[in-house]
DOMI-15513 format. One record per atom (N, C-alpha, C): x, y, z. Coordinates in pm, whole numbers, plus 50000, padded with zeros to 5 digits. Each point is the difference from the previous one (the first is absolute). Layout:
N
XYZ/...
***
This chain:
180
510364932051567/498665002449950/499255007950107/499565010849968/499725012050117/498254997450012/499414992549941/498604989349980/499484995849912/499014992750065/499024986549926/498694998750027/499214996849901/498524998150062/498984983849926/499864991250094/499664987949961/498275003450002/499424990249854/498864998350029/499574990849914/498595001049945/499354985749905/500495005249884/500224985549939/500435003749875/498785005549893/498644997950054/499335011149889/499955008350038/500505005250113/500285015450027/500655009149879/501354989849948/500505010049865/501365006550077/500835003349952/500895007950020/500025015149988/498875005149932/500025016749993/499004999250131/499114992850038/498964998750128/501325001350105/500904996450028/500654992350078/500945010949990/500305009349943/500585010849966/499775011650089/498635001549942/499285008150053/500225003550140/499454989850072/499924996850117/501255002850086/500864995349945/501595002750071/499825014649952/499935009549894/500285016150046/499155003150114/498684994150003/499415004250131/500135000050135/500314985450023/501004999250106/501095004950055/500795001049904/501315000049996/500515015049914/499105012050056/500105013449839/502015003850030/500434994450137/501345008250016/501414992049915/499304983049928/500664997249902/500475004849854/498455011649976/500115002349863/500245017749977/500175005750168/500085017449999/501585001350009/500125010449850/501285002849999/500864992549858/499314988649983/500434990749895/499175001649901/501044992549872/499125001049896/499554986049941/498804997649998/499824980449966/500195001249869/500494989949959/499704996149899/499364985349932/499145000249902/498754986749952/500344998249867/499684983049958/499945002449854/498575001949955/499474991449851/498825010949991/499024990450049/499774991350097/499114991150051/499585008550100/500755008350093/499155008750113/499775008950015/500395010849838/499565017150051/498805004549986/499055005250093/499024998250020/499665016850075/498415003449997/499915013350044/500154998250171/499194989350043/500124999950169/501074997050085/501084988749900/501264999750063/501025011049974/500275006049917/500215012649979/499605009050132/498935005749951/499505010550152/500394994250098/499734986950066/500674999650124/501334996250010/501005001849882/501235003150041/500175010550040/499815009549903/499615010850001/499835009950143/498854992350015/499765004550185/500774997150088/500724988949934/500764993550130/501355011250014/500465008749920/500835010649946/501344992749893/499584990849924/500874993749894/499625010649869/500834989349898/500014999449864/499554991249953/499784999349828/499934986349932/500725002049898/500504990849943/500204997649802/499634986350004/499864997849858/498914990249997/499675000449852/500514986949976/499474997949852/498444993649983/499525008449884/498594999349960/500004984349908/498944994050032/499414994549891/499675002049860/500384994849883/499555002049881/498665005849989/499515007149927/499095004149976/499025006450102/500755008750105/499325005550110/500305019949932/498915003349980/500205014849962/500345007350130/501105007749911/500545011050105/499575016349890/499105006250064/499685014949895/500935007849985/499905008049892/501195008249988/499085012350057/500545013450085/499325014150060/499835007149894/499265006250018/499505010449879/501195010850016/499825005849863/500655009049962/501395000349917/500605007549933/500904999949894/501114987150041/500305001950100/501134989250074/499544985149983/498885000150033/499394989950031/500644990450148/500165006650078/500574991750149/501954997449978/500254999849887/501475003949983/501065007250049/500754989550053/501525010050092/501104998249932/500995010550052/501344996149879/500864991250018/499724986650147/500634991849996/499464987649883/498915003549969/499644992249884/498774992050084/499254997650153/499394996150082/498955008249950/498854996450015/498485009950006/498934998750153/499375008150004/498754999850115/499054993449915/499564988150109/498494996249972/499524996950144/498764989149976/499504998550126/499414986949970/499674993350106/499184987650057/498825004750030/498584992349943/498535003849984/499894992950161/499135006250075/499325001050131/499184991149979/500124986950107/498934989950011/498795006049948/499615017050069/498865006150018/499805004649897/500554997249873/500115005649845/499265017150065/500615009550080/499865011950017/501105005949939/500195009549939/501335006049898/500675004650147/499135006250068/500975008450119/500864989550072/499764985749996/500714995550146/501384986649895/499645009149873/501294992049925/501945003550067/499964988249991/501224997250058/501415003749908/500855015849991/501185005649925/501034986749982/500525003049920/501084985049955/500835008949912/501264991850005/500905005249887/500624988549958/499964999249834/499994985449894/501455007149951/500654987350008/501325000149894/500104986549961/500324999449854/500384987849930/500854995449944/500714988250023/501164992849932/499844986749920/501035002049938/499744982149918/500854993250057/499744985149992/500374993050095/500654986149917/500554997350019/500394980849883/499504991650050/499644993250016/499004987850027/500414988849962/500144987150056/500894987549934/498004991249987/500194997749871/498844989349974/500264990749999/498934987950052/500204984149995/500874997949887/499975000949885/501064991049904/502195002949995/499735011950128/501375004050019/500265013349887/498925005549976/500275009649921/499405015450056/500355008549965/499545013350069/499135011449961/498995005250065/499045008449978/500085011850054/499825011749954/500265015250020/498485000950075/499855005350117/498525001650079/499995016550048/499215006449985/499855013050097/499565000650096/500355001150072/499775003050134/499425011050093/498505006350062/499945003150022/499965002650181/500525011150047/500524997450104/499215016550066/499084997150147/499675014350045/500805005350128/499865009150019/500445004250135/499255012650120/499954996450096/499095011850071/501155009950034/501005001049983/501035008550010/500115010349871/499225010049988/499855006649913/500415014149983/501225000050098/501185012249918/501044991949946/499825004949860/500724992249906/501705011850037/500185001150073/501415007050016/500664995050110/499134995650102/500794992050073/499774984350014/498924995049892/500394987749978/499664999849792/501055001049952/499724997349849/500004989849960/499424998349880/499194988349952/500924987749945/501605002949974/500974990850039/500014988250137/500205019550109/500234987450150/498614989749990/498805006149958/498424991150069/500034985349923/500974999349858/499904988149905/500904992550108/501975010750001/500614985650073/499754998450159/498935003450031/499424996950141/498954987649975/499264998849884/499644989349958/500234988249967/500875003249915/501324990749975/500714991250067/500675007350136/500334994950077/499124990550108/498785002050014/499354995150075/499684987949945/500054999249810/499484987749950/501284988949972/501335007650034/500754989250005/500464993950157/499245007550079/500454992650164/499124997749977/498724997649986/498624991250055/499934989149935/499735002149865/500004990249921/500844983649977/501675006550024/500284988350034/500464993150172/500005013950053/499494991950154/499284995350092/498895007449928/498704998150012/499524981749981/500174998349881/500254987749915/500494985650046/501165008550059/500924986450090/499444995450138/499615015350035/499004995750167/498954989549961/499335002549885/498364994650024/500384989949973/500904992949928/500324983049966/500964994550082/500545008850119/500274994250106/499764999850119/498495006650005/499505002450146/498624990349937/499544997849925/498924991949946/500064987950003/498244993350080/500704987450011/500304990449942/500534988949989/500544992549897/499004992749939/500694999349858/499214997149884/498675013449942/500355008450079/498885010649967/500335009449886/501295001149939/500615009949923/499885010850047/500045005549915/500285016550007/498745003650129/498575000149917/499045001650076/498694989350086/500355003350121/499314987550097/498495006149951/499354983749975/499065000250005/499105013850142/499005003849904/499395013750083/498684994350094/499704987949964/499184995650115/500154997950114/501254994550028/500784993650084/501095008750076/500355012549910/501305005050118/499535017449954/500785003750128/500105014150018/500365008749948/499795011249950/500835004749925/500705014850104/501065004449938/500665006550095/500755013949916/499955009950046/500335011749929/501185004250104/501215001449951/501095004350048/500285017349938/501025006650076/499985016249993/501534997350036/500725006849837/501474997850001/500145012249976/501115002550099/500395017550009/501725000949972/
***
Protein backbone atom coordinates (compact mmCIF):
# COMPACT_ATOMS: atom_id res chain seq x y z
CA UNK A 1 0.00 0.00 0.00
CA UNK A 2 2.06 3.01 -1.38
CA UNK A 3 -0.50 5.27 1.29
CA UNK A 4 -2.98 6.18 3.82
CA UNK A 5 -4.55 9.03 5.45
CA UNK A 6 -6.35 8.73 9.02
CA UNK A 7 -8.85 11.16 10.31
CA UNK A 8 -12.50 11.88 12.05
CA UNK A 9 -14.92 9.97 10.93
CA UNK A 10 -17.13 13.08 10.04
CA UNK A 11 -14.45 14.07 8.06
CA UNK A 12 -16.01 11.57 5.25
CA UNK A 13 -13.94 9.72 2.97
CA UNK A 14 -14.03 12.06 -0.20
CA UNK A 15 -12.73 14.89 2.73
CA UNK A 16 -10.12 12.41 3.55
CA UNK A 17 -9.45 11.90 -0.09
CA UNK A 18 -8.93 15.03 -0.83
CA UNK A 19 -6.46 15.69 1.50
CA UNK A 20 -4.18 12.70 0.69
CA UNK A 21 -3.96 14.14 -3.21
CA UNK A 22 -2.72 17.17 -1.45
CA UNK A 23 -0.31 15.83 0.50
CA UNK A 24 0.62 13.18 -1.18
CA UNK A 25 0.00 14.73 -5.33
CA UNK A 26 3.18 12.09 -6.31
CA UNK A 27 0.61 9.15 -5.41
CA UNK A 28 -1.92 10.12 -7.97
CA UNK A 29 0.72 11.74 -11.02
CA UNK A 30 0.97 9.43 -13.78
CA UNK A 31 -1.97 7.12 -12.63
CA UNK A 32 -5.29 6.78 -13.36
CA UNK A 33 -7.85 6.65 -10.10
CA UNK A 34 -10.50 5.17 -10.24
CA UNK A 35 -14.19 5.93 -7.88
CA UNK A 36 -17.53 4.56 -7.78
CA UNK A 37 -20.34 7.05 -7.99
CA UNK A 38 -20.16 8.17 -4.19
CA UNK A 39 -16.89 10.39 -4.96
CA UNK A 40 -16.76 11.99 -8.42
CA UNK A 41 -16.79 15.29 -7.71
CA UNK A 42 -15.52 18.74 -9.48
CA UNK A 43 -12.70 19.52 -6.65
CA UNK A 44 -11.46 16.01 -6.27
CA UNK A 45 -11.20 15.67 -9.81
CA UNK A 46 -9.10 18.99 -10.39
CA UNK A 47 -6.83 18.10 -7.80
CA UNK A 48 -6.10 14.87 -9.28
CA UNK A 49 -5.85 16.42 -12.02
CA UNK A 50 -3.18 18.82 -10.70
CA UNK A 51 -1.62 16.31 -9.02
CA UNK A 52 -0.83 15.03 -12.96
CA UNK A 53 -3.40 11.85 -12.75
CA UNK A 54 -6.53 10.61 -14.34
CA UNK A 55 -10.01 9.65 -13.31
CA UNK A 56 -12.94 7.21 -14.39
CA UNK A 57 -15.52 7.21 -12.27
CA UNK A 58 -18.91 6.18 -12.20
CA UNK A 59 -21.66 8.89 -11.95
CA UNK A 60 -24.54 8.82 -9.80
CA UNK A 61 -28.05 8.29 -11.11
CA UNK A 62 -29.50 11.18 -12.16
CA UNK A 63 -26.43 13.55 -12.33
CA UNK A 64 -26.64 15.41 -15.92
CA UNK A 65 -23.88 15.10 -18.17
CA UNK A 66 -24.72 17.80 -21.47
CA UNK A 67 -24.48 16.76 -24.72
CA UNK A 68 -21.91 19.82 -26.96
CA UNK A 69 -23.58 21.61 -29.42
CA UNK A 70 -23.64 20.89 -32.78
CA UNK A 71 -24.63 18.12 -35.39
CA UNK A 72 -22.45 15.43 -33.44
CA UNK A 73 -23.55 16.40 -30.42
CA UNK A 74 -20.07 15.55 -28.35
CA UNK A 75 -20.06 12.03 -30.21
CA UNK A 76 -16.93 9.81 -31.03
CA UNK A 77 -16.76 6.71 -33.07
CA UNK A 78 -15.78 4.71 -30.19
CA UNK A 79 -19.33 5.17 -29.21
CA UNK A 80 -17.86 7.53 -25.87
CA UNK A 81 -19.04 11.35 -26.07
CA UNK A 82 -17.51 14.82 -24.60
CA UNK A 83 -19.25 16.41 -21.80
CA UNK A 84 -18.33 18.23 -18.77
CA UNK A 85 -18.72 18.69 -14.92
CA UNK A 86 -20.55 22.20 -13.90
CA UNK A 87 -17.91 24.47 -11.88
CA UNK A 88 -18.63 24.87 -8.18
CA UNK A 89 -18.45 28.59 -9.67
CA UNK A 90 -21.48 27.66 -12.03
CA UNK A 91 -19.02 29.88 -14.58
CA UNK A 92 -19.44 28.00 -18.15
CA UNK A 93 -15.64 28.87 -18.66
CA UNK A 94 -14.12 26.93 -15.69
CA UNK A 95 -16.36 23.70 -16.62
CA UNK A 96 -14.52 20.75 -16.17
CA UNK A 97 -14.10 18.41 -20.11
CA UNK A 98 -15.15 14.71 -19.35
CA UNK A 99 -15.63 11.91 -21.60
CA UNK A 100 -18.99 9.57 -20.76
CA UNK A 101 -19.21 6.01 -21.96
CA UNK A 102 -21.95 3.63 -21.01
CA UNK A 103 -22.55 0.03 -20.25
CA UNK A 104 -25.16 -2.25 -18.85
CA UNK A 105 -24.37 -3.99 -16.11
CA UNK A 106 -26.44 -7.30 -14.28
CA UNK A 107 -27.09 -6.64 -10.97
CA UNK A 108 -28.06 -9.56 -8.48
CA UNK A 109 -31.26 -8.25 -6.37
CA UNK A 110 -32.17 -9.20 -2.79
CA UNK A 111 -34.65 -12.02 -3.85
CA UNK A 112 -31.64 -13.79 -5.90
CA UNK A 113 -32.93 -12.57 -9.05
CA UNK A 114 -31.30 -10.17 -11.65
CA UNK A 115 -31.56 -6.60 -12.89
CA UNK A 116 -30.14 -5.04 -16.14
CA UNK A 117 -28.64 -1.35 -14.71
CA UNK A 118 -26.80 1.30 -16.95
CA UNK A 119 -24.10 2.44 -16.02
CA UNK A 120 -22.72 5.58 -16.37
CA UNK A 121 -19.09 5.90 -16.27
CA UNK A 122 -16.73 9.44 -16.96
CA UNK A 123 -13.29 9.89 -17.75
CA UNK A 124 -10.76 12.90 -17.81
CA UNK A 125 -8.80 10.99 -20.37
CA UNK A 126 -10.34 12.35 -23.35
CA UNK A 127 -8.56 11.00 -26.48
CA UNK A 128 -10.86 8.51 -27.21
CA UNK A 129 -7.97 6.74 -29.42
CA UNK A 130 -5.75 6.13 -26.95
CA UNK A 131 -8.07 5.27 -24.31
CA UNK A 132 -11.57 3.92 -25.96
CA UNK A 133 -14.60 3.69 -24.35
CA UNK A 134 -14.25 -0.26 -24.01
CA UNK A 135 -10.74 0.01 -22.11
CA UNK A 136 -12.47 3.15 -19.61
CA UNK A 137 -15.73 0.51 -18.84
CA UNK A 138 -13.18 -2.62 -18.22
CA UNK A 139 -10.97 -0.27 -16.17
CA UNK A 140 -14.09 0.17 -14.16
CA UNK A 141 -14.99 -3.03 -13.97
CA UNK A 142 -12.09 -4.19 -12.79
CA UNK A 143 -11.70 -1.87 -10.07
CA UNK A 144 -15.34 -2.90 -8.86
CA UNK A 145 -14.43 -6.43 -8.64
CA UNK A 146 -11.01 -5.94 -6.54
CA UNK A 147 -12.53 -3.37 -4.20
CA UNK A 148 -15.67 -4.48 -3.65
CA UNK A 149 -14.99 -7.76 -2.52
CA UNK A 150 -11.68 -6.94 -0.86
CA UNK A 151 -12.51 -4.08 0.19
CA UNK A 152 -15.44 -5.90 2.05
CA UNK A 153 -13.35 -8.55 3.72
CA UNK A 154 -10.87 -5.82 5.17
CA UNK A 155 -13.62 -3.73 6.84
CA UNK A 156 -15.21 -6.87 8.73
CA UNK A 157 -11.93 -7.87 9.65
CA UNK A 158 -10.10 -4.92 10.70
CA UNK A 159 -13.44 -3.63 12.54
CA UNK A 160 -13.89 -3.89 15.93
CA UNK A 161 -15.74 -6.66 17.21
CA UNK A 162 -19.28 -6.86 17.18
CA UNK A 163 -19.20 -3.66 15.01
CA UNK A 164 -20.03 -5.31 11.54
CA UNK A 165 -19.28 -4.15 8.54
CA UNK A 166 -19.36 -0.45 9.72
CA UNK A 167 -17.85 0.81 13.19
CA UNK A 168 -19.88 2.96 14.73
CA UNK A 169 -18.73 6.78 13.36
CA UNK A 170 -18.73 8.36 16.73
CA UNK A 171 -16.35 6.34 18.18
CA UNK A 172 -13.67 5.28 15.51
CA UNK A 173 -11.61 6.63 12.78
CA UNK A 174 -12.10 6.43 9.63
CA UNK A 175 -9.27 5.70 7.25
CA UNK A 176 -8.81 6.07 3.43
CA UNK A 177 -6.36 3.66 1.92
CA UNK A 178 -4.66 4.25 -1.89
CA UNK A 179 -4.37 0.79 -3.73
CA UNK A 180 -2.09 0.91 -6.65
Amino acid sequence: MPGAITGQARAGEQTLLKRLVKRRPDLFAGRVTCFDRNFPGYDLITAILDAGGHVIARMKEGISLGFQDGPDRGWLPDGSRMSWLNAPSGNEQDRLPVRVAEHNATMPRGDGKEVSETCTVITTLLDHQAAPAEAVREAYLTRWSASETTFGEDKTTTAPRGAGLYPSRSEERLEVYLWI
